[in-house]
Structures are given as C-alpha cells and as structure tokens.
Backbone as a ProteinNet text record, in pm:
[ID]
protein_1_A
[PRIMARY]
XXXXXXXXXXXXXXXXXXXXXXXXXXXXXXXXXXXXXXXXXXXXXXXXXXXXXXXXXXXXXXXXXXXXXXXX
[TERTIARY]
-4606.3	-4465.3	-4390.9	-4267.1	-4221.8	-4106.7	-4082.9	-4018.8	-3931.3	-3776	-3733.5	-3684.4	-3769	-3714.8	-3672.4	-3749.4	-3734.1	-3590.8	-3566.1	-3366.7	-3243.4	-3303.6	-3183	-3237.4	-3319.1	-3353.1	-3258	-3312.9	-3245.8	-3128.2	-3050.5	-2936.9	-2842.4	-2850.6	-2842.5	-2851.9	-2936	-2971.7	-2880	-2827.1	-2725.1	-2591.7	-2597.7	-2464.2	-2357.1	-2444.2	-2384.2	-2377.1	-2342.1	-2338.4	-2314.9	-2304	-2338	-2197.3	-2082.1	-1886.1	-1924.9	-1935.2	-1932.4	-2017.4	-2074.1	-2200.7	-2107	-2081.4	-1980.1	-1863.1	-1784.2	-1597.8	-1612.5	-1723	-1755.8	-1786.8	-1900.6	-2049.9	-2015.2	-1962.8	-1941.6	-2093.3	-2195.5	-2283.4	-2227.2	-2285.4	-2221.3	-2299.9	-2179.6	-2233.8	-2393.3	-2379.6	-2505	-2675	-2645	-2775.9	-2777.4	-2687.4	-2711	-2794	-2727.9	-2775.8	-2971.6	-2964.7	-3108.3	-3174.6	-3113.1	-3202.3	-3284.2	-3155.7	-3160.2	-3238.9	-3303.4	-3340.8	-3546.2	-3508.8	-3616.4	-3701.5	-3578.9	-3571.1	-3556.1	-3578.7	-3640.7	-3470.8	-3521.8	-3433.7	-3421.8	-3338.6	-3441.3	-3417.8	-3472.9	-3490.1	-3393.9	-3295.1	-3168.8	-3093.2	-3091.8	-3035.5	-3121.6	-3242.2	-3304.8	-3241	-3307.5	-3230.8	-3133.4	-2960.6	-2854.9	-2841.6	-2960.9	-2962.6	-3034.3	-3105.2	-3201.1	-3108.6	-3018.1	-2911.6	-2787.9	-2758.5	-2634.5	-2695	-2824.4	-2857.7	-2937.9	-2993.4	-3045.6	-3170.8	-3268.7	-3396.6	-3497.1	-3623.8	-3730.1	-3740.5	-3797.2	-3820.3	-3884.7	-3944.5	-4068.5	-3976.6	-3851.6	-3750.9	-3650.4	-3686.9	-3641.9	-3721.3	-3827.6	-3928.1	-4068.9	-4114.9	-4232.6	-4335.1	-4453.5	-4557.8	-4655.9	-4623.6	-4689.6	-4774	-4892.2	-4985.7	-4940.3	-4908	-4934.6	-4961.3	-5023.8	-5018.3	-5007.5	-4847.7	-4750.6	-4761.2	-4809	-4838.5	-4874.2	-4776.8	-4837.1	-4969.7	-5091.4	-5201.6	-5173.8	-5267.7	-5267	-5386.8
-3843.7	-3813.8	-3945.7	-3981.7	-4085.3	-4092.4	-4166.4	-4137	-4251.3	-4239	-4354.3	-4416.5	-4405.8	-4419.1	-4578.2	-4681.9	-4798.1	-4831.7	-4769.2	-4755.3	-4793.8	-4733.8	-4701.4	-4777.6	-4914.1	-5005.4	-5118	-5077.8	-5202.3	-5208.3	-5119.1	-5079.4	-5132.4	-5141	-5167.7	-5279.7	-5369.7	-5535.1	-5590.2	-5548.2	-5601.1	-5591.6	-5484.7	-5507.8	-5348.4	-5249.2	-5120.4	-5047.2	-4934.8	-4844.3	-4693.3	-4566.7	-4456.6	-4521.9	-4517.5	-4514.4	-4619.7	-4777.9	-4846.6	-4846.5	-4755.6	-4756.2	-4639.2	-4551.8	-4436.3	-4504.1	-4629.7	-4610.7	-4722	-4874.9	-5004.4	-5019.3	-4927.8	-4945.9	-4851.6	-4688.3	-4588.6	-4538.5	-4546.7	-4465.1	-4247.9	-4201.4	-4075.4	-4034.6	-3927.4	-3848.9	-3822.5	-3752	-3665.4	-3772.7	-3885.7	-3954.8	-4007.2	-4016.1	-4045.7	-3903.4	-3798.7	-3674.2	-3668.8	-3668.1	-3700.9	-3789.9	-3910.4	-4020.6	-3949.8	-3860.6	-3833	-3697.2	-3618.4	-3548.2	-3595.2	-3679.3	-3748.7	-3693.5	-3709.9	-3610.8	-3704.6	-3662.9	-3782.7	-3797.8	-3971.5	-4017.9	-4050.1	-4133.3	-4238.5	-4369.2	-4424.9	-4548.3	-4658.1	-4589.6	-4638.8	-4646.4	-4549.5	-4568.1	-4643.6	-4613.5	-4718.6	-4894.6	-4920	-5017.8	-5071.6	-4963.5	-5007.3	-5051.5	-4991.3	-4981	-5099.3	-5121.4	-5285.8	-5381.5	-5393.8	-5499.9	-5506.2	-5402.9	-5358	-5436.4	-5417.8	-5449.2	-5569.4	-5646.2	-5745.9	-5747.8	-5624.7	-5595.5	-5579.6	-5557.5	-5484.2	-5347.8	-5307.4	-5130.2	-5119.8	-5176.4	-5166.1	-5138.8	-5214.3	-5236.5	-5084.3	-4993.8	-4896.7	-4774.5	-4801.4	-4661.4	-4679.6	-4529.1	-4583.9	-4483.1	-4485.2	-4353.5	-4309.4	-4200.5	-4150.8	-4036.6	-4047.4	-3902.9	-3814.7	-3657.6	-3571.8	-3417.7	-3306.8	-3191.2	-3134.9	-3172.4	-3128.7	-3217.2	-3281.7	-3332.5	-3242.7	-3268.9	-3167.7	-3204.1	-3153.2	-3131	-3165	-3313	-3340.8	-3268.5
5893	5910.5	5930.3	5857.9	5892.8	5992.8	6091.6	6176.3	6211.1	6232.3	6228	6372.9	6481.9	6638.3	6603.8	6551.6	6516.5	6472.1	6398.4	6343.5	6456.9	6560	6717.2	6748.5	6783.1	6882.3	6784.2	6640.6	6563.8	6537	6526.3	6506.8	6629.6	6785	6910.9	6879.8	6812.2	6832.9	6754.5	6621.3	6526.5	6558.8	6706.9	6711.7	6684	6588.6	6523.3	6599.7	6563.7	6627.3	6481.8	6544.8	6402.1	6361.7	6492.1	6445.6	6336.1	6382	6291.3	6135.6	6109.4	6041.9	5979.1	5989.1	5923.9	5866.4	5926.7	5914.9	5895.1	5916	5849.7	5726.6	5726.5	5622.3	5538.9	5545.3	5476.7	5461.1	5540	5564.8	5599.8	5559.6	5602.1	5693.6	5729.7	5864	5846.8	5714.7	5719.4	5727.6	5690.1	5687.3	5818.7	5933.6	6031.1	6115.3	6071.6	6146.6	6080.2	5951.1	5880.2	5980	6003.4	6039.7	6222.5	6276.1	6442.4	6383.3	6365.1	6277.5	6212.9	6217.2	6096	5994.5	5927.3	5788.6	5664.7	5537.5	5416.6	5414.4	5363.2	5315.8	5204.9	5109.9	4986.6	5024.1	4916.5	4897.8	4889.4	4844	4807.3	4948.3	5059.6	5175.3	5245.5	5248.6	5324.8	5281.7	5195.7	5107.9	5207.8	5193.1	5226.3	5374.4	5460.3	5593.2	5656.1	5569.8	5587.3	5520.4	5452.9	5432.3	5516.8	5561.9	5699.2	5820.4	5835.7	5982.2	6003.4	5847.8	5828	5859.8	5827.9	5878.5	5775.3	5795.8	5699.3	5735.8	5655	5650.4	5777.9	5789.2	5969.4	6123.2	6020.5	6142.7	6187.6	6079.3	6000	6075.3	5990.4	5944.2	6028.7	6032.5	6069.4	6074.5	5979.2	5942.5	6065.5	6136.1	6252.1	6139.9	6207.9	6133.2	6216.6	6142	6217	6119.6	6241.8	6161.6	6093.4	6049	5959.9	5830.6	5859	5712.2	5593.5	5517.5	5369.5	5321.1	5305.2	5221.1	5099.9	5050.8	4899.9	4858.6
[MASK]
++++++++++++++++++++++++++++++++++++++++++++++++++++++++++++++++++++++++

C-alpha cells in the first residue's frame, strides 16, 4: 500500500501548506483530500508535487505492505 504520511512532514519543511498548495500551486482540492485519504495518485501529480516542494518521491511516497494488497 502506498502511503503518503512523508508528504505532511515535507510539505511543513518547504514552507506549504494545502491553502498555499490549492490558491499558489493550483493543486486541487481533491488530490489533497486523495493524498489525506491515501488514495492513488499519478505520476504526473506526483511529479508536480516533488517540483513544488523541491523533493524526491521518498520525500512523497512510501510502500508499506499490507493485507489489502491486491493479489497478482
């Protein structure tokens, strides 16, 4: 499961916040609610979110095993 608790520590360190990240960045509501949520994103927001905050994906994301994992 990927989980983005990493996002809100980094997000805090750059300085952001969701307001500024919504009405700065034009991030939308809804990928902030996704992100509090931790719910898929793509690639393309990730992307935008690691150039907003000047981070790597690690700084971002982060793959916890669990249960719920879909069966390949």
């Amino acid at each position: 499961m990927i989980q983005y608790d990493p996002f809100w520590e980094t997000m805090k360190k750059a300085g952001e916040s969701t307001y500024t990240l919504i009405n700065n960045h034009r991030i939308s509501s809804s990928t902030i609610n996704r992100l509090r949520k931790n719910q898929p994103l793509s690639t393309t927001t990730i992307n935008d979110l690691c150039r907003i905050l000047d981070c790597s994906i690690q700084d971002i994301a982060v793959y916890v095993s669990s249960d719920q994992d879909q069966f390949l």
